[in-house]
N, C-alpha and C positions, 0 to 999 in steps of 0.2 A: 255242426258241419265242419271238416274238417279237408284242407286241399291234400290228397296221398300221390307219391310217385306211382305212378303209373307200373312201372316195370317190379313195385310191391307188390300186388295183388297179380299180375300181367308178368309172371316171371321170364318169356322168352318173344321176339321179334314174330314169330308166329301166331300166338296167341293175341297180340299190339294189331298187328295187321289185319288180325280176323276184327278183330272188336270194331276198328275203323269200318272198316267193310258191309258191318253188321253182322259176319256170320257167327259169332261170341257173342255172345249174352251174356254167357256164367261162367263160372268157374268154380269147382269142387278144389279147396285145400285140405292139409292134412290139420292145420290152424289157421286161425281165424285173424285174418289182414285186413280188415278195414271194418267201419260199422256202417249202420243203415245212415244215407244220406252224404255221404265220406262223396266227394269228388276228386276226379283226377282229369289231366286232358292229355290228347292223342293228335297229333298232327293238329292241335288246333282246334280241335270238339273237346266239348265238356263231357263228360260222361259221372253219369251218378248211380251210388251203389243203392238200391232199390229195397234189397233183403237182403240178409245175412241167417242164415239158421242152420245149425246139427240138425245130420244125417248122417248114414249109414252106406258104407257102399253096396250093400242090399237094397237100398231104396233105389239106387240110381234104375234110370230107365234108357230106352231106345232117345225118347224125345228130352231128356237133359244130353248125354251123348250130343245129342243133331245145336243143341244149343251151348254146348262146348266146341262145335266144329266138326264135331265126327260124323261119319255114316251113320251109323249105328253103337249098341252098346259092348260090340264085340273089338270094335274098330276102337274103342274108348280103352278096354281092357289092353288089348293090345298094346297102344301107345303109352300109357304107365309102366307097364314090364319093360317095355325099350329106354323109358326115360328114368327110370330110378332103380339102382343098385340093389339087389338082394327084396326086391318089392315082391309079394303072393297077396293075388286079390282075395282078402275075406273079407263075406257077407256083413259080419259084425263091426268093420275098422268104422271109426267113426269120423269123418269131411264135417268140413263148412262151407255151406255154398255161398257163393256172393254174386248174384244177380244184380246189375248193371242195365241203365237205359243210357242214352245218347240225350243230352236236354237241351240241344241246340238243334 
């Protein structure tokens, strides 16, 4: 187990906030930031990274979306093409998810 900044895995004040909150769970990257069991804290909660595993942004669904914070998986798409340069969602790009509990 290893302590990771926060704002590694958690790269924007939005996503820090959701997590606190609990509306964060996961996070899909494009590589792979922490491993299973990897903690970081947030205002003072501990939180620990639970899973880590390759996927597809084919795989993603409505209910990972709602556990990244979004409505839905349309709302999810969306926010990617706003936040990164020259981004086109394909089915085959291959994410890491990193699922997250709060263990306080």
């Amino acid at each position: 187990m290893t302590t990771i900044d926060a704002e590694t895995l958690l790269p924007n004040e939005r996503m820090r906030r959701g997590a606190t909150a609990g509306d964060i769970e996961q996070i899909h990257r494009g590589s792979q930031y922490a491993e299973e069991g990897d903690r970081f804290e947030l205002d003072g909660e501990t939180f620990e990274v639970a899973e880590v595993r390759d996927r597809t942004l084919g795989d993603l669904t409505d209910e990972d979306a709602r556990k990244e914070g979004m409505a839905d998986l349309a709302e999810y798409r969306e926010v990617l093409n706003r936040a990164h340069d020259h981004f086109e969602w394909d089915d085959s790009s291959e994410v890491v998810l990193h699922r997250f509990e709060n263990v306080e």
